[in-house]
C-alpha positions in Angstrom: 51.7 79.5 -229.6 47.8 80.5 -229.6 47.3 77.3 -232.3 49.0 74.4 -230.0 47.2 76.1 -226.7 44.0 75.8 -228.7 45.1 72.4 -230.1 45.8 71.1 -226.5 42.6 72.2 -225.7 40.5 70.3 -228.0 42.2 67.3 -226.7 41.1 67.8 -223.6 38.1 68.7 -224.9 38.3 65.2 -226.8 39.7 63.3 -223.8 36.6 64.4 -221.9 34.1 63.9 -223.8 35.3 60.2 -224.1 35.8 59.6 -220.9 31.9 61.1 -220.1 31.3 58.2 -222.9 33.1 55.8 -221.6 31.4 56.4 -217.8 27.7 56.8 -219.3 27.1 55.9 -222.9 23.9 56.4 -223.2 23.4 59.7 -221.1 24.0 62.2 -224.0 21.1 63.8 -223.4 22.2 64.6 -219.8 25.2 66.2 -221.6 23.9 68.1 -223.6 21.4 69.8 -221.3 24.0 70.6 -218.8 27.0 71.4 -221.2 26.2 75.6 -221.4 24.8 75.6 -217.5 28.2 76.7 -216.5 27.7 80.1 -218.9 24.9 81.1 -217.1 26.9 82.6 -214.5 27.3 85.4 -217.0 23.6 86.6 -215.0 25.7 87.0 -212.3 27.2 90.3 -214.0 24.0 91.9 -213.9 24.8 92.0 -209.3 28.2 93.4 -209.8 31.0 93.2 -212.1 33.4 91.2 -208.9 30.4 89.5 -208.4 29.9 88.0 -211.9 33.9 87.9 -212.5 33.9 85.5 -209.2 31.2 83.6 -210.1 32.0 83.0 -213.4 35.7 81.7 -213.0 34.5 79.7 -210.3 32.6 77.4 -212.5 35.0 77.3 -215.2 38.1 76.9 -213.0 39.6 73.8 -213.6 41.2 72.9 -209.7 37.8 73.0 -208.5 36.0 71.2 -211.4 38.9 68.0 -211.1 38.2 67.9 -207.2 34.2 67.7 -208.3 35.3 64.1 -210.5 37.6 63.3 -207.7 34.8 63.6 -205.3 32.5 61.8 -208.3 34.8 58.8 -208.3 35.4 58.7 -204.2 31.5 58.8 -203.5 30.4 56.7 -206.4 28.0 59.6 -207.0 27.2 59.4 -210.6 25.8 62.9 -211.1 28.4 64.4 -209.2 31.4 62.9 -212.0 28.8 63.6 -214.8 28.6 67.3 -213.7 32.4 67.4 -213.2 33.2 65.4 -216.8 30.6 67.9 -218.3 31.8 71.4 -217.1 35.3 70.1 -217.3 34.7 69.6 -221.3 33.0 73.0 -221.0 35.9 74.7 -219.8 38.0 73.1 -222.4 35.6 74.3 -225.0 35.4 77.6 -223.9 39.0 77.8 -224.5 39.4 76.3 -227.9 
């Protein structure tokens, strides 16, 4: 069971990252840069263990993060759907 979670989860992680390709080809570097900004919420921690547990699942939950490209798409907001395709990959990586 563990291999086809974590093999669903690369698709995702797949599906994501071509759809962030599709959306803005030549923004890698954007990517890139924002791909681990989600882990820094592990400094969070260092206030309080609830703290850093709320914080952290926060950014890597995925409700929130689809309602952040929903938003993206609704608004035409570019950096808003970047940020949401980017932590959304992130989450999906973090899970593989």
């Amino acid at each position: 069971m563990k291999t086809t979670i974590r093999l669903e989860e690369l698709g995702l992680l797949m599906f994501f990252v071509l759809a962030y390709q599709h959306f803005f080809p030549a923004s890698w570097g954007i990517f890139f840069a924002l791909f681990f900004v989600p882990d820094i919420t592990f400094l969070t921690y260092l206030f309080s263990k609830k703290t850093g547990a709320v914080t952290y699942n926060t950014f890597h939950h995925r409700g929130l993060i689809a309602l952040v490209i929903i938003a993206g798409f609704i608004m035409k907001n570019d950096w808003v759907l970047k940020t949401g395709l980017i932590f959304m990959a992130h989450s999906s990586f973090d899970r593989v």
